[in-house]
Phi, psi and omega in degrees: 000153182297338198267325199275004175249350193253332169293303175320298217290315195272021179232000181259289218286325171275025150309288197284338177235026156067027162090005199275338199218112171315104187290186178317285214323296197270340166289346165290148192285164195252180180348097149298134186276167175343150169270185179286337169302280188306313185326309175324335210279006198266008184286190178276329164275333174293283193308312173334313187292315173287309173294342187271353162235024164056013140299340185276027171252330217296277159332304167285342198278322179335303180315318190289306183291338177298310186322301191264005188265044110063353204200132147309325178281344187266293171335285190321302191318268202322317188282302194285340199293299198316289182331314173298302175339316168287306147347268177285001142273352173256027204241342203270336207282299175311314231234020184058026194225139224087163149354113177291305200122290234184166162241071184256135215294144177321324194291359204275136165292287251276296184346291190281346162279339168274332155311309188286337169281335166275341164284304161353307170286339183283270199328330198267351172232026192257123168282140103285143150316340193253006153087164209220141146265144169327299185291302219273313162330310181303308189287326159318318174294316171327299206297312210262338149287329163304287191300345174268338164245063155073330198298330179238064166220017228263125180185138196257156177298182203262160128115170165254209200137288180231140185326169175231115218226120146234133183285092168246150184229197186228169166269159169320145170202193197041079174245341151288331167283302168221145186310335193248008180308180231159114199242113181296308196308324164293311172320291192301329164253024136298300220269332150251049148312092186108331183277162164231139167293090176296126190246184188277291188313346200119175171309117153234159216257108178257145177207137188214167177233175190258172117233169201266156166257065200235155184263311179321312188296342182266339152286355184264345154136023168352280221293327201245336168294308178292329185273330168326268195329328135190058159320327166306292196286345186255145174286325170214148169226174166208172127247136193261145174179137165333138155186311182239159192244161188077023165204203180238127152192128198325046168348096182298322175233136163245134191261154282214334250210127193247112175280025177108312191260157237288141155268240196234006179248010191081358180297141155222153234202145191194103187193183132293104202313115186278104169254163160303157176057018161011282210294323179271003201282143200248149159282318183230128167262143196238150169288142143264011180292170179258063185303008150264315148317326197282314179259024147274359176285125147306098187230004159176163165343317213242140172297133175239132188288123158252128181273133170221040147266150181226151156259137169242188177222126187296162171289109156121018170250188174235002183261112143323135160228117147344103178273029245291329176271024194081163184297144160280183182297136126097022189249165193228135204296153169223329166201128186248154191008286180275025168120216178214348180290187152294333158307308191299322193282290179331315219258308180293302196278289197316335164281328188285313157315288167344281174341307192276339180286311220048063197267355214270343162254033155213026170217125171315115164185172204162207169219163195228170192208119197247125199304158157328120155296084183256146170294183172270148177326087187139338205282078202251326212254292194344153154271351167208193175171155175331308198272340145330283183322297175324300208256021161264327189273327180270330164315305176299298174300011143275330180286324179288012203250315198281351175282337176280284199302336157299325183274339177303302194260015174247000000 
């Protein structure tokens, strides 16, 4: 391996020169181990979920090309390429095209989410001979996280005709409670990625992205590097992510507020959500979806809510309270519809960009919230089962429903 040869060399030549003359290698800072995120992958339902869906080539072949790379520019290539390559196989796979892999069912989010963590753990530990920096590393992880959840691939035909529908989801996250989780809002945008809806109105065109459930990425601006570009150009946009079981539900209000529990790197953050330009920054954001057609529609089995409570704190208090009807003047967030988590933050930065755009009396978005992804009853070691499958495959196929109906009624 390339790392067992560049610690031997650099341990012979500073032998031979008394520690005096640095090679590339050792002036590059060296590896960081692994994260608390990649550390899982070495558990037992991780690996399973990858051999049972031929994810489990993804990683190495990324390793093989790190592996042949003689250059940092040779390095990007090899990361962007691999990345798009994970991307589009996991969007070809949900979508029935191609290979299954495996008989883990197509509609499964997880493949591509554990695949990316082992490439994501190769690149982060990885000696190259020709030596690494702290920056060039960070940007190969950047580079290999963008091209693998979709973000810089996201694109519509030329010309009119047809709507413009953007889309976000999330990766698996509570994984210390359980190992096998499965994040439908990730499922729903692999399986629709690319597709078009026939609306009353015509075609429209869905494109969706990934984001990662970690907060650090989200103070460095994921949500607003992907999305700036194109929001100006799209007919409706939502973000999607898990949240309560046995429903749906339309998030009315979004809140200012990060409440603390752990991500997927185990951090948790209890701050106020850091966007640019503080001073002008709202406490509170509103949906522009069209949440009263979306919950008088029949668009699958499970009810859908428009939630419109929040926790504040009143002007001139010291208490969080509960709101069920939305914020008051002048009150300061503690929670928005949807919480205090990242959905809420993903649902606040993406509107508060609408806003800042000065989109907000004409482009429809907001955020849905999809029940829990559960298993069937009894089910504690499996990695699936039949009713897991149903109510993930009916969760995707609800989501495509509240997407007719929105482009239909905005």
């Amino acid at each position: 391996m390339n790392s067992l040869r560049v610690r031997l060399g650099v341990l012979g030549l500073a032998l031979l020169t008394g520690f005096t003359t640095p090679t590339a290698a050792s002036a590059a800072q060296a590896a960081p181990s692994p994260t608390v995120e990649e550390q899982r992958l070495g558990r037992a339902a991780p690996q399973e979920i990858l051999r049972r869906s031929g994810f489990d080539t993804a990683a190495p072949r990324l390793a093989r090309a790190l592996e042949g790379a003689r250059s940092y520019g040779e390095a990007r290539r090899a990361v962007s390429r691999e990345g798009a390559r994970l991307w589009q196989r996991a969007v070809d796979r949900a979508q029935g095209r191609g290979p299954d892999g495996g008989d883990l069912s197509r509609d499964d989010d997880r493949p591509l989410y554990w695949a990316r963590l082992g490439m994501t753990r190769d690149v982060r530990t990885w000696e190259p001979e020709f030596g690494l920096t702290d920056g060039q590393r960070a940007a190969l992880l950047d580079e290999l996280e963008r091209t693998s959840r979709g973000q810089d691939a996201i694109r519509y035909p030329h010309g009119k005709g047809m709507k413009r529908i953007l889309l976000t989801g999330f990766d698996p996250f509570t994984l210390d409670r359980d190992i096998r989780i499965s994040n439908p809002s990730g499922a729903t945008a692999l399986a629709l990625d690319g597709t078009v809806i026939e609306t009353a109105d015509g075609p429209a065109r869905v494109e969706t992205a990934v984001f990662p459930v970690r907060w650090q990425d989200f103070t460095d601006g994921t949500v607003e590097r992907t999305l700036r570009p194109h929001l100006p150009k799209v007919d409706l946009f939502t973000t999607v992510s898990q949240g309560r079981v046995g429903r749906f539900d339309i998030e009315r209000t979004n809140g200012a507020w990060r409440g603390g529990f752990g991500d997927n790197d185990t951090v948790g953050r209890t701050e106020t959500v850091p966007v640019s330009d503080p001073a002008s920054q709202p406490q509170w954001t509103t949906t522009t979806l069209p949440y009263a057609a979306i919950t008088a529609a029949q668009t699958g089995r499970f009810p859908v809510y428009d939630n419109t409570s929040v926790t504040e704190i009143p002007a001139g208090g010291t208490e969080s309270v509960v709101r069920p009807d939305g914020p008051t003047p002048g009150s300061t967030a503690r929670a928005g519809g949807g919480g205090d988590y990242l959905s809420n933050e993903i649902a606040y930065r993406a509107t508060l960009l609408r806003d800042r755009l000065g989109l907000h009396g004409t482009l429809p978005g907001g955020h849905v919230h999809t029940p829990v992804l559960q298993f069937a009853a009894g089910n504690t070691t499996e990695v699936t089962d039949p009713e897991f499958v149903r109510n993930r495959l009916d969760i995707i196929a609800q989501v495509r429903a509240i997407l007719k109906v929105a482009a239909e009624t905005s």
